[in-house]
N, C-alpha and C positions, 0 to 999 in steps of 0.2 A: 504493500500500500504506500503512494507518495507521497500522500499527504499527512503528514505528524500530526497524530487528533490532541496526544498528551502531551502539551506543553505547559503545565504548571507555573513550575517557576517563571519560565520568560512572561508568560501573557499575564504574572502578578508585578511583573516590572511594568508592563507594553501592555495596558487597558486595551487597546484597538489594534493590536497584533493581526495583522492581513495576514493570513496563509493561504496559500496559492496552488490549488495541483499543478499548477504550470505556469510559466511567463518567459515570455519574450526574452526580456530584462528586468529585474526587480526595480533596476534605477529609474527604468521608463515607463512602469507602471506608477512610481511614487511622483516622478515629476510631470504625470498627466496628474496627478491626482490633485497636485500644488496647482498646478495651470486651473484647475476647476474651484478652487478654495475650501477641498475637501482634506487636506492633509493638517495637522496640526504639530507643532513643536512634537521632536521624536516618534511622528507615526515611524512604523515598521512595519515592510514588505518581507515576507519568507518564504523561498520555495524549494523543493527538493529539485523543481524539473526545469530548470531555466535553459533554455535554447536557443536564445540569440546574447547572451551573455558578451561582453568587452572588456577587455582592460585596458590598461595604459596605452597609449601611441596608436590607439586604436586597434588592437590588436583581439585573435577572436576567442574566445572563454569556451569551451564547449565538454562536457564531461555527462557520463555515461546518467541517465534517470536515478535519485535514488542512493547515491554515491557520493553526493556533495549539496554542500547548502548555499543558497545565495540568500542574503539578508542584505535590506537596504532599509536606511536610517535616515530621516528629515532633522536636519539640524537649525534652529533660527535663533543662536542665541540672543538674549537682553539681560544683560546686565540686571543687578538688583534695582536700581532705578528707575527698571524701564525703557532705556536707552538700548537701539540694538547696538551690537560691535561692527567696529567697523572691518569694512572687505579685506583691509590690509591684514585684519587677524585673521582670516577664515584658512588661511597657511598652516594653522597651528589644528586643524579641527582632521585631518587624515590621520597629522601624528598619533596623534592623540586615541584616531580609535585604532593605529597600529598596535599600540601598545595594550589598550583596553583587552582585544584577541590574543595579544601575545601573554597578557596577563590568565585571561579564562584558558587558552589552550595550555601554558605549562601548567596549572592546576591539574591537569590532565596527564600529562608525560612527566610531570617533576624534574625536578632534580635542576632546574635554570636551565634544560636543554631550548628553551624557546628564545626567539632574539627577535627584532627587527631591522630589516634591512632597509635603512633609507632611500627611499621615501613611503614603500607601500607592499613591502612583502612582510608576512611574516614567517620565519625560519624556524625547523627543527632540527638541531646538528647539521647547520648550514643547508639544509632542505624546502624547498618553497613548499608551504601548505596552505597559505593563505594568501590572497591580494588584496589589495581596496582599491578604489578608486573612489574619486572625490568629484561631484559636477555640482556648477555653480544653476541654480534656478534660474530662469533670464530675468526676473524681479529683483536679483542679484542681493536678499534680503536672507538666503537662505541658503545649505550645501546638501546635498545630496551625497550620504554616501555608503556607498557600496563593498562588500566584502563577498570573497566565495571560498568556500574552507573543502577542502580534499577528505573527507569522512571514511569511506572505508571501500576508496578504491584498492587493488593490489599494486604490487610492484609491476606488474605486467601491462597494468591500465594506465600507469602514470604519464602524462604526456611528455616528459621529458625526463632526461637524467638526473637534473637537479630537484625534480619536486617528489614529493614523499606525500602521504596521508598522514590518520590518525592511528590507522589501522597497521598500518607496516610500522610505524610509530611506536606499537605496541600495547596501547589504548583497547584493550578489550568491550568496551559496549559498545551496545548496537540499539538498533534503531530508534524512539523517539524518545527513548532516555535520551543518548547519544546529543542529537539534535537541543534536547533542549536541556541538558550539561554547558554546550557548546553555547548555547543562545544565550540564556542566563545567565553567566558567567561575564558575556561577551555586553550586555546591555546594563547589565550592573554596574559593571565597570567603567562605560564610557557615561552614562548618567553621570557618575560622581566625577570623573573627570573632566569633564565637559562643565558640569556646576562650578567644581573647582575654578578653573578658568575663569568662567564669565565672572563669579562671586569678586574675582580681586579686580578684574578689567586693566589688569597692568600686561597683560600678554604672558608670553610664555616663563618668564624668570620670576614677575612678581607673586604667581600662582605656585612655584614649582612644579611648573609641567615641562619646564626647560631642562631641568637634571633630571625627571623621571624618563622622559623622551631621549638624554643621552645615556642612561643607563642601561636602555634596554634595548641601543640601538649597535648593532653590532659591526656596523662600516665606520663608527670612530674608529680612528688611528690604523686601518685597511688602507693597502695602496688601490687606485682603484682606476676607472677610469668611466668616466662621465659623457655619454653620448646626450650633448646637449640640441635644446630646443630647434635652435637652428643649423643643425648637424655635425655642428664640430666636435671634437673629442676632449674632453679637459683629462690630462691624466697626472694623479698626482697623489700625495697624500689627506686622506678625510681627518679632520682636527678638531673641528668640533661642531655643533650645530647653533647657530646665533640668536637674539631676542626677537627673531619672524620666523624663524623655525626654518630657515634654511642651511645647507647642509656649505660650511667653507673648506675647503681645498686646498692645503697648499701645491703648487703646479712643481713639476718635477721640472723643469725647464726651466725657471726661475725662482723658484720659493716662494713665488707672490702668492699669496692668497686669496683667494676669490671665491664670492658667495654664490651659491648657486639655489634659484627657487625649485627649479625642476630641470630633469636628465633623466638617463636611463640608467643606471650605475653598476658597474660590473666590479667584483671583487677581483682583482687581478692575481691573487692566488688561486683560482676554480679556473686560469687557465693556462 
């Protein structure tokens, strides 16, 4: 069955938990839903069967019915005042649910085998099991974002060398336990860290989500190399992550430093 009926815990986080036998894309069911003024702060989309799924650089998401989860999160923060934050922060709102899944998935594996790879995987013994992706609403008031987690494909279904499940992971439960271990965990998390944030409104260092984010991001101090936006290659060393959550560089070619919002980032030890 695809559709997870027992989800307890999440849907005691997520009052209006949309579960889905199927979509498209969960991000583009939630950002029709925002187009229509049906979505509110933190609705949540969830499907086992998502089939026109994306990630980063546009690239295409596709995994077996049943096997993997797609959850997608409306984010609109405001501040305690009332006031939203502004777009300049919404940089900080990916991190932020990297780490939220990095935090629910090693509660699962233990043992700190989970990391995050800036800007939007997260890692188990350097293994992709999860992605996000982050899209702006065109009312640019809001973020949409998106995560898909590897559950309990095998080693043989994996679509690549570097990515892993939960299941070859080692993670023994299954089905809507599984799912919503995974959820719950994953939404709990980003609620409080997300509150946190907005509650200081100083961005990522006045909250501490600036050292929670480099703590558990595992491309500090990696050599690396950076397929940036407009195709060039930054390659160099990762040093730290700055007060907009970008990730700075120093450049092998000259030591200089350089922030980066977004790239594609390869560990240049995996090749």
């Amino acid at each position: 069955m695809l559709v997870p009926m027992d989800l307890d815990r999440s849907s005691s986080l997520v009052p209006d938990l949309l579960i889905l036998p199927e979509a498209g894309s969960t991000n583009d069911v939630l950002a029709a839903l925002a187009a229509e003024g049906e979505a509110s702060n933190f609705q949540t989309v969830v499907t086992l069967n998502q089939t026109g799924g994306r990630g980063r650089l546009g690239r295409v998401w596709v995994a077996p019915p049943g096997k993997t989860v797609a959850v997608s999160v409306l984010l609109r923060p405001v501040s305690p005042s009332g006031v939203p934050l502004g777009i300049e922060q919404f940089g900080w709102l990916p991190l932020i649910a990297g780490v939220a899944m990095s935090q629910s998935i090693d509660a699962l594996v233990g043992a700190r085998r989970t990391r995050l790879k800036w800007p939007n995987d997260v890692q188990i013994d350097g293994l992709k099991v999860c992605g996000v992706l982050a899209e702006l609403v065109p009312s640019a008031d809001a973020v949409i974002i998106g995560a898909g987690v590897n559950l309990t494909l095998e080693a043989d279904e994996l679509p690549t060398p570097t990515a892993t499940s939960l299941a070859v992971a080692g993670v023994g439960v299954r089905g809507d336990e599984l799912v919503d271990l995974v959820l719950s965990g994953y939404l709990g998390a980003l609620r409080e860290l997300v509150d946190r944030f907005v509650a200081v409104g100083l961005g990522g260092g006045g909250s501490g989500i600036q050292q929670l984010v480099s703590t558990w991001c595992v491309t500090l101090r990696q050599e690396v190399r950076v397929q940036l936006p407009g195709g060039d290659d930054l390659v160099g060393t990762a040093m730290s992550i700055d007060d907009t959550g970008r990730l700075v560089v120093r450049r092998s070619v000259d030591s200089v430093l350089q922030a980066v919002a977004a790239g594609d980032v390869t560990h240049l030890r995996y090749e």
